[in-house]
C-alpha positions in Angstrom: 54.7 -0.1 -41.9 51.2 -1.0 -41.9 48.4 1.5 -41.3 44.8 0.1 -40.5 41.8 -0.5 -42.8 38.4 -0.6 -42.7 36.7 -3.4 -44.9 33.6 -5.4 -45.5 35.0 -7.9 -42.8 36.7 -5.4 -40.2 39.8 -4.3 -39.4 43.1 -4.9 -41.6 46.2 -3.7 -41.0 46.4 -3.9 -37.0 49.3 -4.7 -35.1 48.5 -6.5 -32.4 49.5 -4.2 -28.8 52.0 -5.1 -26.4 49.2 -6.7 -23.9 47.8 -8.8 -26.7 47.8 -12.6 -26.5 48.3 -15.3 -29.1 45.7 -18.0 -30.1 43.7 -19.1 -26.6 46.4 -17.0 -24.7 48.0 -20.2 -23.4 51.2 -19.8 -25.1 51.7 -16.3 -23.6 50.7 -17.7 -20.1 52.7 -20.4 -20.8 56.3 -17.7 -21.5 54.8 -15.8 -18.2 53.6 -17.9 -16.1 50.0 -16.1 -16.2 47.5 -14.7 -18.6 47.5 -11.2 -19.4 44.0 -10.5 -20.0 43.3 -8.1 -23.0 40.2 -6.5 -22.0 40.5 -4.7 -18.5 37.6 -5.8 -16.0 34.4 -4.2 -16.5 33.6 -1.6 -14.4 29.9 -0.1 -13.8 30.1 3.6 -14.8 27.4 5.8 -16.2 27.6 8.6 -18.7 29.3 11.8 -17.1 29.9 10.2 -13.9 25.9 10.3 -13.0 24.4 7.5 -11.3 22.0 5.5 -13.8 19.1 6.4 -11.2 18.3 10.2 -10.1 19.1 9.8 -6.7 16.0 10.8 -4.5 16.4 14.1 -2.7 14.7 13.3 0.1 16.0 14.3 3.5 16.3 11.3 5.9 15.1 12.9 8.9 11.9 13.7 7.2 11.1 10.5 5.0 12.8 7.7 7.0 11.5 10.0 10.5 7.8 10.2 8.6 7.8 6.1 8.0 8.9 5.6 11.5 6.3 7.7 12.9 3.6 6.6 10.9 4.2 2.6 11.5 4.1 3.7 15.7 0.8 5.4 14.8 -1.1 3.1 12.8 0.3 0.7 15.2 -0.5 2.4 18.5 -4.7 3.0 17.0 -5.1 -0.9 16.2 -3.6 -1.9 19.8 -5.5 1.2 21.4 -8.8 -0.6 20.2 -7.0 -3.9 21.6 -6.9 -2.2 24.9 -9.9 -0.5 25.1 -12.7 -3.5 24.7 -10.2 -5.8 26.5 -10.7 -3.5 30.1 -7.6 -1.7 30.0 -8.4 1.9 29.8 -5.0 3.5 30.7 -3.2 2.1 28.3 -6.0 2.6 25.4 -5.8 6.1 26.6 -2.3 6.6 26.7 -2.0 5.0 23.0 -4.9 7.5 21.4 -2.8 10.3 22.1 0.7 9.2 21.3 -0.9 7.9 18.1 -2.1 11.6 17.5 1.2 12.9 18.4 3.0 10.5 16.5 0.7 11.2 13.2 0.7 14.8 13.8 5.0 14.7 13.6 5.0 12.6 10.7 2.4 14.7 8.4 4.6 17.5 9.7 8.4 15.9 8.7 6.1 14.8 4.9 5.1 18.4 3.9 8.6 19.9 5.4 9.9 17.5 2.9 7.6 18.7 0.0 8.1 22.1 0.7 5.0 23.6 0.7 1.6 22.6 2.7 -0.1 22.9 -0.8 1.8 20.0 -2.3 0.3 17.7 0.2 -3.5 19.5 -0.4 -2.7 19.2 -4.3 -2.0 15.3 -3.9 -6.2 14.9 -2.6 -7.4 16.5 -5.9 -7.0 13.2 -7.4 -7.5 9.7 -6.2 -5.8 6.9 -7.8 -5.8 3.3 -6.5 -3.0 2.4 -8.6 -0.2 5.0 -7.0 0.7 4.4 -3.2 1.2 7.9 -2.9 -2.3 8.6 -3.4 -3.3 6.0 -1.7 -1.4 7.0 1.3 -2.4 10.7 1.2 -6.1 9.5 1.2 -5.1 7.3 4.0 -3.4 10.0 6.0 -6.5 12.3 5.3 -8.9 10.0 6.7 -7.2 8.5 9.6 -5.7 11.5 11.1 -9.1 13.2 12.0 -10.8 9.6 13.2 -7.3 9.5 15.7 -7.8 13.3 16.6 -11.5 12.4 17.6 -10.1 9.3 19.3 -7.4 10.8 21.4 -10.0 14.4 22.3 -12.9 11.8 23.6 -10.2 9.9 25.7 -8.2 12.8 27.2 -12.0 14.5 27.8 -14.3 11.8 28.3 -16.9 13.7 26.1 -18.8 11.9 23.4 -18.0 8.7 24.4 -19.8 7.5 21.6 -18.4 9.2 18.9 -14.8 8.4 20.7 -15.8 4.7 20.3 -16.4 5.0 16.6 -13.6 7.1 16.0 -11.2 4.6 17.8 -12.9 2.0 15.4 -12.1 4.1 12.3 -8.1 5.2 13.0 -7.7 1.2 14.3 -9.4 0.2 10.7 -7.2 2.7 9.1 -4.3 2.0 11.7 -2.5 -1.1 9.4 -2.6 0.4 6.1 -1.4 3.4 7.4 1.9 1.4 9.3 2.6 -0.5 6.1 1.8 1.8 2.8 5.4 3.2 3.0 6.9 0.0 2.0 4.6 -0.4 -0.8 5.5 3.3 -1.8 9.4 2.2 -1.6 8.7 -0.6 -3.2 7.2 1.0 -6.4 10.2 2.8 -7.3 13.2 1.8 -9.7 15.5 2.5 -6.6 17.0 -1.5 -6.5 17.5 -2.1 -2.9 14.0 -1.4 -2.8 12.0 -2.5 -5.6 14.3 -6.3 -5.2 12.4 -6.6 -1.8 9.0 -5.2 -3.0 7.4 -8.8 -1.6 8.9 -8.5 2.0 9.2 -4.5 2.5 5.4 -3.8 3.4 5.8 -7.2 6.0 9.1 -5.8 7.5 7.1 -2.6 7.9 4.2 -4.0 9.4 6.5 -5.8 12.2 8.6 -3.1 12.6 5.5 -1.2 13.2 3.7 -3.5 15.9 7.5 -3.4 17.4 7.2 0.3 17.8 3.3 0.4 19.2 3.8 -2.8 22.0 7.0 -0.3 23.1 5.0 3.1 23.2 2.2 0.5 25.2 4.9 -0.4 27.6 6.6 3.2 27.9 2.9 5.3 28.4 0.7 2.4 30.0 0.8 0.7 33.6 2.5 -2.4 34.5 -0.8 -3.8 35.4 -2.1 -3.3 32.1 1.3 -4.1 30.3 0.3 -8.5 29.6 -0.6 -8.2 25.9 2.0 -5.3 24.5 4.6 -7.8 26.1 3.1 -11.0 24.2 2.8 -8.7 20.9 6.4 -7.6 21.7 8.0 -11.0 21.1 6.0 -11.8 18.2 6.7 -8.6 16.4 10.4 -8.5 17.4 10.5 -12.3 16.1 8.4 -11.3 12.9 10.5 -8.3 11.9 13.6 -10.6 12.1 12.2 -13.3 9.9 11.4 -10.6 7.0 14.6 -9.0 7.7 16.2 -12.4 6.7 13.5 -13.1 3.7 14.7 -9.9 2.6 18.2 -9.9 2.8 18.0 -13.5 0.9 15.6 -12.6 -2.0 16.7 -9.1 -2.9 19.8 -11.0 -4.2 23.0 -8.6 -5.0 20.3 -5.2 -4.6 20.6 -6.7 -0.7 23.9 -6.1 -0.6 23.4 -2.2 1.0 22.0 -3.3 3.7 24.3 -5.4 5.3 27.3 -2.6 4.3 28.0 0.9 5.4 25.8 3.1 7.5 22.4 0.8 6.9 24.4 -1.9 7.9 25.0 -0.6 10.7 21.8 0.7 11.5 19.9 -2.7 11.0 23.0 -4.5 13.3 21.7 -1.6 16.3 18.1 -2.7 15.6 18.5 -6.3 15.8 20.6 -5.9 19.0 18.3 -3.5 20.5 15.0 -5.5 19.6 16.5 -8.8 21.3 17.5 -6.6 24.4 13.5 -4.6 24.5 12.1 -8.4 24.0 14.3 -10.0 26.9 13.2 -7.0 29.1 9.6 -7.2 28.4 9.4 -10.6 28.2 11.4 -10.8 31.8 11.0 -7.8 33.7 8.4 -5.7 32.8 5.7 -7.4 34.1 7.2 -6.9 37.8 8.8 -3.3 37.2 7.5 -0.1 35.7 11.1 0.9 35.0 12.0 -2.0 33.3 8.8 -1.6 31.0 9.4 1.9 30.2 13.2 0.9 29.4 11.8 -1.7 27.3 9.5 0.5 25.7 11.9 3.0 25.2 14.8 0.1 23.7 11.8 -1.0 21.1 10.8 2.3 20.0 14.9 2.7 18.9 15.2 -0.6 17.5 12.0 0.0 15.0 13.6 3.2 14.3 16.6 2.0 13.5 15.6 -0.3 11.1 13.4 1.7 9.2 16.6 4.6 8.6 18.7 1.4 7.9 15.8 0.8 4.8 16.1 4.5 3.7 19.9 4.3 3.6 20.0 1.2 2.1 18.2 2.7 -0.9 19.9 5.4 -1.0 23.4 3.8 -1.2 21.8 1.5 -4.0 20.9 4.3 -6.5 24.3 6.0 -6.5 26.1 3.0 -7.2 25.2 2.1 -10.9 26.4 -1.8 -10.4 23.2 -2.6 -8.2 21.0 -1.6 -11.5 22.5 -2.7 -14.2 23.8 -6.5 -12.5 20.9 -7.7 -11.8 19.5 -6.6 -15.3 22.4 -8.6 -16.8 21.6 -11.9 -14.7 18.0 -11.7 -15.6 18.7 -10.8 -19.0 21.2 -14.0 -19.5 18.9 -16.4 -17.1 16.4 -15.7 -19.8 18.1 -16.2 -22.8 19.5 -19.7 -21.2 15.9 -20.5 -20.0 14.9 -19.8 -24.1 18.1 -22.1 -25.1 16.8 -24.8 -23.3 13.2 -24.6 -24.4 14.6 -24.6 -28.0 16.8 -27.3 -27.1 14.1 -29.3 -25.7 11.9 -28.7 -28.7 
């Protein structure tokens, strides 16, 4: 009886197991009709049973309600300018203040997330242009109080002046503020995220005019209504084309979002935007109702898709395959790209 060895070259001495094959394995497959395989397929595991990320803690309510509500914000100021020098007062006024509201809300769901008001106040002792989280909370500082001044001067009618510049300011301000979320997602390791870093801040910014043309048709008058239904159809049409860049480019990381509760989420969106589109582009313009329904179906469907993102990312850092694959493929399209180039030379 044999007993194993280790030597210069390897192993001596082993018996080969029950499950081993002979040679290539075709004689075996040959005596049972199919290959045995040796090795067991590979599964992706991390030490201890932890994912290979740290999972982010954040609460969906609070993040993926704090996105949401900032996109209809920043949204709602650049249209509320729109509205304003284009002769349709109502509608400019009605956006001011659900911008503040919808500002106020999300600061509030960010520092319920954080914990503490401080942590926010602690993130403006530093500005760095590199980080979008500083970025953002220098954003947030700046446009809240220009869409405060905004929304007071329209709801008052004082200091029509200083209302003017302030609607200026928060519309500015307004873009970055919809669309600096999916740069923040983007700059983490979490893969469903950081594979669609190119089309995350354009998904956001259409998701986010999606939201503001609905809060124009649910608060403003049907009169006034014309151009939030025209922006409507664009951004509906724009957030599906990123959707579809995404979901094609993220490769194997865009495989969360078209599974489990994300996938389900961004299926609700996409129904709900085509059903706020067809209503705005068909009805609203004769019927208050069917503009506030509209409204009301396009505000959903932006929210929708922006907890689908968060839950897509949040399924892709627990599961340690959507890390590790794609480092594999770009590991191994590198090495062939260097065969080749050595090859060639």
């Amino acid at each position: 009886m044999s007993e194993a060895r280790v030597t210069r070259d390897g192993l001596e001495g082993v018996r080969p197991g029950r499950e081993a094959l002979f040679g290539n394995g075709l004689d075996g497959g040959r005596r049972r009709g199919r290959e045995r395989p040796v090795v067991p397929q590979a599964e992706f595991t991390s030490y201890y049973g932890r994912p290979v990320l740290k999972v982010p803690s954040w609460e969906a309510r609070d993040i993926a309600g704090y996105m949401f509500l900032g996109g209809l914000a920043g949204a709602g100021s650049a249209l509320a300018a729109a509205a304003q020098f284009t002769g349709r007062p109502a509608t400019a006024r009605a956006l001011k203040l659900s911008s503040l509201g919808a500002i106020s809300l999300s600061t509030a769901a960010l520092v319920h997330d954080l914990g503490r008001p401080a942590r926010f106040l602690n993130m403006l002792r530093v500005a760095k242009p590199t980080s979008p989280m500083s970025v953002g909370s220098w954003l947030l500082a700046g446009y809240g109080p220009a869409a405060g001044l905004a929304a007071a001067s329209a709801a008052t009618g004082l200091l029509p002046r200083l209302g003017t510049a302030a609607t200026l300011a928060a519309a500015g301000l307004g873009p970055a503020v919809a669309t600096y979320t999916g740069v923040l997602l983007a700059d983490t390791a979490v893969p469903s995220w950081h594979e669609a870093h190119r089309e995350l801040p354009h998904l956001f910014a259409a998701s986010a005019a999606t939201a503001g043309a609905g809060m124009a048709l649910l608060a403003g008058p049907r009169r006034e209504n014309g151009p939030a239904r025209a922006v409507a159809a664009l951004a509906a049409g724009g957030e599906a084309l990123a959707l579809r860049s995404l979901l094609t480019s993220a490769g194997h990381a865009a495989e969360p979002y078209r599974t489990g509760r994300p996938g389900r989420l961004l299926t609700t969106a996409k129904r709900l935007a085509f059903l706020g589109t067809a209503g705005a582009t068909l009805l609203a313009g004769r019927s208050r109702t069917a503009a506030a329904l509209s409204g009301a179906t396009l505000l959903a469907a932006s929210a929708a898709t922006r907890f689908a993102v968060f839950h897509a990312g949040i399924a892709s850092a627990r599961d340690p395959k959507y890390t590790v694959l794609p480092q594999r493929l770009r590991l191994q399209a590198e090495a062939e790209a260097e065969a080749e180039a050595t090859g060639a030379a």
